[in-house]
N, C-alpha and C positions, 0 to 999 in steps of 0.2 A: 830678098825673096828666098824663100825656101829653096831648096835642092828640089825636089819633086812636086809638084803642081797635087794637090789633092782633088782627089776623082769621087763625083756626085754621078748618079746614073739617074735618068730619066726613063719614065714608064709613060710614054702620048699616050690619050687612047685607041688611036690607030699607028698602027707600027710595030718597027720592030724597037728594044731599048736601045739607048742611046749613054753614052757617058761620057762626061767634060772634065777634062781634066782642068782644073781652074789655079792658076799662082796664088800664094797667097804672101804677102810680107809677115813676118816674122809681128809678132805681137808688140816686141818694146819698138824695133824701128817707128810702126805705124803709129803708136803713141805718141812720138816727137813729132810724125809728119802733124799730127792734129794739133798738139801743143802749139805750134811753129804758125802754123796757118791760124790757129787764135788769136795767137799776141799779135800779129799782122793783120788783121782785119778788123776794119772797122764799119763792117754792114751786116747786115741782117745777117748774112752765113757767117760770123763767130755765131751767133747762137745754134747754127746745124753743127761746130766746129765743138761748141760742147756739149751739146747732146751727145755729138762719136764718143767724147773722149770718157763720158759718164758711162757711155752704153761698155765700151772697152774695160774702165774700171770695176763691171761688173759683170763680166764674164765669165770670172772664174768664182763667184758665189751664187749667180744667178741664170746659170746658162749653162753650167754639167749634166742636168738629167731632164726630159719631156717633163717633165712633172711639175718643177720651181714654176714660182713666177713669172721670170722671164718669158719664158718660149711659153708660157699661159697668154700672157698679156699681147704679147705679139701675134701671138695666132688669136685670139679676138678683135686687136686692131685691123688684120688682115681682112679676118674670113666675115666679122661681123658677127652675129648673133644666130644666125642662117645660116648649121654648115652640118658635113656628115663628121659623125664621130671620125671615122677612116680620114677622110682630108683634113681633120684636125688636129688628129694623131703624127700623121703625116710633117705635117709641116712644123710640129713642134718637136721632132726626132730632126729633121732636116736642119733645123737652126745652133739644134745640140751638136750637130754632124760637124757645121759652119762653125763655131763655136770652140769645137775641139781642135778642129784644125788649126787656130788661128791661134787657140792658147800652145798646139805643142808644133809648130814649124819651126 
């Protein structure tokens, strides 16, 4: 785990903000957790098991700035086809956020 827990703030829309400070394991750690849980599994979840480790591999060319790919394709997985510019924007800086953290813990 990291030394400091990295802090996401939330905006409800009734309230006041909120902010979580969330753990996160260090980048290579988590890598082996999912290598390790691959080569041992022999059901449906190694295929969740490499999709992580794909998603991981491409986080530091696909997941540094709202703009790439990545946090494109995710925020239309997400939000669908139906969304505001603002909430789309939103969540595709939120995953850069997620993203940066987990490449420098």
């Amino acid at each position: 785990m990291s030394e400091q827990p990295a802090n996401f703030d939330d905006y409800p829309a009734h309230g006041d903000k909120r902010t979580f400070g969330i753990p996160f394991c260090n980048y290579g750690p988590l890598l082996v957790l999912k290598l390790n849980a691959f080569a041992q599994r022999t059901t449906l979840k190694q295929a969740k098991d490499a999709y992580d480790i794909l998603s991981l591999a491409t986080l530091e060319t696909q997941f540094t700035e709202a703009n790439q790919l990545g946090p494109m394709l995710a925020e239309s997985f997400y939000h669908g086809p139906r969304t505001s510019k603002e909430s789309s924007m939103r969540l595709r800086e939120d995953l850069v956020t997620i993203a940066h953290a987990l490449l420098n813990a």
